[in-house]
N, C-alpha and C positions, 0 to 999 in steps of 0.2 A: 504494500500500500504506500504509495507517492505522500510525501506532508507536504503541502503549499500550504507557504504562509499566509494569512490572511487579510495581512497589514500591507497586502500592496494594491496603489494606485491601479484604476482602472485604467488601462490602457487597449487599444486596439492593437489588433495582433496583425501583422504582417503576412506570419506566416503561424498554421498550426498545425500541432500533429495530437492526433487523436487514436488511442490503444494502438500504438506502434510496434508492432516486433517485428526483426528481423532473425530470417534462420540463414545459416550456412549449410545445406542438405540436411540433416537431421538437426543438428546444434543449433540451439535457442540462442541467440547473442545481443539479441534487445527483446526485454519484457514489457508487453505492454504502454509505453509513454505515451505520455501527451503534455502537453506544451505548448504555450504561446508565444512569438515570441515578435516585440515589436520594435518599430522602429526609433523609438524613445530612448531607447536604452541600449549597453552594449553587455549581450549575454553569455555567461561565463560555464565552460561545460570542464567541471574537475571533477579526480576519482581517481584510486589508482590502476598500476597496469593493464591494461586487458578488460579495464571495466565496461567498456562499451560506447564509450562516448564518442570516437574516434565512428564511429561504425553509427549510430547515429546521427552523427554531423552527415556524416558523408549521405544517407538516405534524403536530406532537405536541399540535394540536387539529384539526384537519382545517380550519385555515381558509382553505387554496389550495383548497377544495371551493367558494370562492366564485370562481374564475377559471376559466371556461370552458373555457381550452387548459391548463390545468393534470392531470397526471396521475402518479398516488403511485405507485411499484412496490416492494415488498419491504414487511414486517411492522412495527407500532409498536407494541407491548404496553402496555397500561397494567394493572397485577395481573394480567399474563400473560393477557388478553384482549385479540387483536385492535381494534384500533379503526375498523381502513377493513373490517371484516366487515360482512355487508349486515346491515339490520334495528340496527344500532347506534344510538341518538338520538343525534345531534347535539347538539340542545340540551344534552341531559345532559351529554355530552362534557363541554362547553361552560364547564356547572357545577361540573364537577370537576376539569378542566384549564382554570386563568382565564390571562386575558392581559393586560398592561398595555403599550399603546401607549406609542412615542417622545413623538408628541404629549398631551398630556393631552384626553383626549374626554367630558370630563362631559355629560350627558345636558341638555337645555336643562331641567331642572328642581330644585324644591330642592333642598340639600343632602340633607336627610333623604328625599324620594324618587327620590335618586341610588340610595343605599345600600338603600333599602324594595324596590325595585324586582325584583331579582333573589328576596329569600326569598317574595316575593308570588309572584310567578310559579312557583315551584315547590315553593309551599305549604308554607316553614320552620316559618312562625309563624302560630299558632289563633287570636291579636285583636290587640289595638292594644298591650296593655301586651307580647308576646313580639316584637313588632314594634318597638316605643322599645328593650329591651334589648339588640337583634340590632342595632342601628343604632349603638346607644352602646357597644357593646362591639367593634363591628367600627372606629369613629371612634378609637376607644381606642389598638385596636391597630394603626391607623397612623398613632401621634401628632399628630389633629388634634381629638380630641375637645375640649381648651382651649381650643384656638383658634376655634369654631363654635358652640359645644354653646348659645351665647345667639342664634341666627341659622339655628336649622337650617332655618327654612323661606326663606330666603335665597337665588337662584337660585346652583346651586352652579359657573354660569360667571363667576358673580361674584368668586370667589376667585383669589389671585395662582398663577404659572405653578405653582409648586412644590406648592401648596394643592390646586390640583387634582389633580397630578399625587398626592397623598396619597390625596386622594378617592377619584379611579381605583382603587387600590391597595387601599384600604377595599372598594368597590362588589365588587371580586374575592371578598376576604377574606370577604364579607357571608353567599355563601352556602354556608360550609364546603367549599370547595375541597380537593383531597389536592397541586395541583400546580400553580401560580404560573409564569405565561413572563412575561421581562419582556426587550419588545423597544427596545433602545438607551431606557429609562427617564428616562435625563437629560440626552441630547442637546439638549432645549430648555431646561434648567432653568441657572440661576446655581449659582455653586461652593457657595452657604450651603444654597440649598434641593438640590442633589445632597448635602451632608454628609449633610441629614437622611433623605434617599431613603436612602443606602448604610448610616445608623443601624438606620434600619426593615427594611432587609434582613436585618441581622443577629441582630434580636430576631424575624423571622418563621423565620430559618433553622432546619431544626429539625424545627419543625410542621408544614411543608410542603417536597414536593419545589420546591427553588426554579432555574430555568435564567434566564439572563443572558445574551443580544446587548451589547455594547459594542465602542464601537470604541476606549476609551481603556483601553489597556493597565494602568494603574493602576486604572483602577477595577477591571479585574479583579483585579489585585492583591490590592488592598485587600477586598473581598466575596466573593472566591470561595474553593473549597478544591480544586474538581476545574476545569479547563483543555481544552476541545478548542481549538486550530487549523484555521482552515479557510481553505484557497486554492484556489480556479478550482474552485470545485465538489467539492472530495476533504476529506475528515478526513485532516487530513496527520499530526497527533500529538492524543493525550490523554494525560494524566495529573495530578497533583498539582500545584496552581497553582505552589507554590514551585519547583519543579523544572523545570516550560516555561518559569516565566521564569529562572534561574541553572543550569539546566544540559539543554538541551532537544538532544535525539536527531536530529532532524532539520536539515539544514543552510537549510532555507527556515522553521522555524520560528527559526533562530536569527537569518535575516537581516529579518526580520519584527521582532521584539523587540530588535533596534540599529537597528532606524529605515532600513536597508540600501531596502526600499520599504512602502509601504501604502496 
């Protein structure tokens, strides 16, 4: 049984998912969830190893649709439309709910046809000059434009961990996305380039529904406003990040956040 707090503001949800499981051919590896999650706020998915978080982020684009033994049951709304309905694009999805891996995965090409890439494909921009401003505006707003903007044709695997890991961020941002996943984002990155990853968090907070994998309870902390728990497959608690971490309902979240195990 899931604890939602009760003490949080009504907000409209973005996106929802409703009695959620995923199986891996026989193996249960999400139990039942459900979830709201809007764009108010930036939502924080902790737990330890193998608890399942990872595996349901990845369901609120349909990217276990790339695992053969994988299979969704129960509803994920996105503007209260189905997304595992048949006849749904994919790719669209895709576009509207972006994802930024653990590892940073820049595409083996330049900088600027990192970010090009995506509004080319689903025809953002009518010539070359809406094409420079979608790239500098998208570099902008994930503080690397400075750092590039004399090198964009520069291969963008070229750039340091954290540089990329912006890039990524950027290439999402590029094609007007409504909803950013971001799976364990800083687990490769050093403590200076995660500052500036968890900075960018908070200046895209807002504009976009933004959901959050980490495994470093601080980070959640520090970036998030909304908090699920997840252990052995269950949404054990949600609610207001300050409150799972300084006063949480469940006794496996509280043993979770004293380091008790993870």
């Amino acid at each position: 049984m899931t604890v939602v707090h009760d003490n949080l503001e009504k907000t409209e949800a973005k996106m929802s998912a409703k009695g959620v499981s995923v199986f891996y051919g026989d193996k249960k590896a999400i139990d039942d969830v459900s979830i709201d999650i809007p764009t108010e706020y930036v939502t924080a998915f902790i737990g330890p190893s193998g608890c399942g978080k990872s595996t349901f982020l990845r369901t609120l684009n349909r990217m276990n649709d790339t695992i053969p033994t994988a299979r969704v049951e129960g509803e994920i709304d996105l503007d209260g439309q189905d997304i595992y309905r048949s006849g749904m694009d994919v790719v669209q999805l895709r576009a509207r709910v972006g994802m930024v891996f653990q590892k940073p995965n820049p595409f083996p090409k330049s900088i600027y046809d990192n970010i090009a890439y995506g509004p080319k494909i689903h025809g953002l921009a009518e010539g070359k000059d809406e094409l420079d401003a979608i790239v500098e505006k998208s570099l902008k707003r994930a503080g690397l434009w400075e750092e590039v903007k004399d090198r964009l044709q520069d291969s963008g695997t070229a750039l340091s961990g954290g540089q990329q890991q912006r890039l990524c961020i950027a290439r999402a941002i590029a094609v007007d996305p409504e909803v950013i996943l971001m799976d364990e984002p800083c687990s490769a990155l050093d403590p200076i380039a995660t500052a500036k990853i968890e900075e960018l968090i908070a200046e895209l907070s807002g504009r976009f529904a933004i959901v959050i994998v980490t495994h470093s309870m601080q980070q959640a902390a520090r970036v998030s406003q909304r908090t699920a728990f997840f252990h052995l497959g269950k949404m054990v608690e949600y609610g207001r990040t300050s409150d799972i971490f300084t006063n949480p309902h469940e006794q496996r979240t509280q043993d979770y956040i004293t380091g008790r195990y993870g």
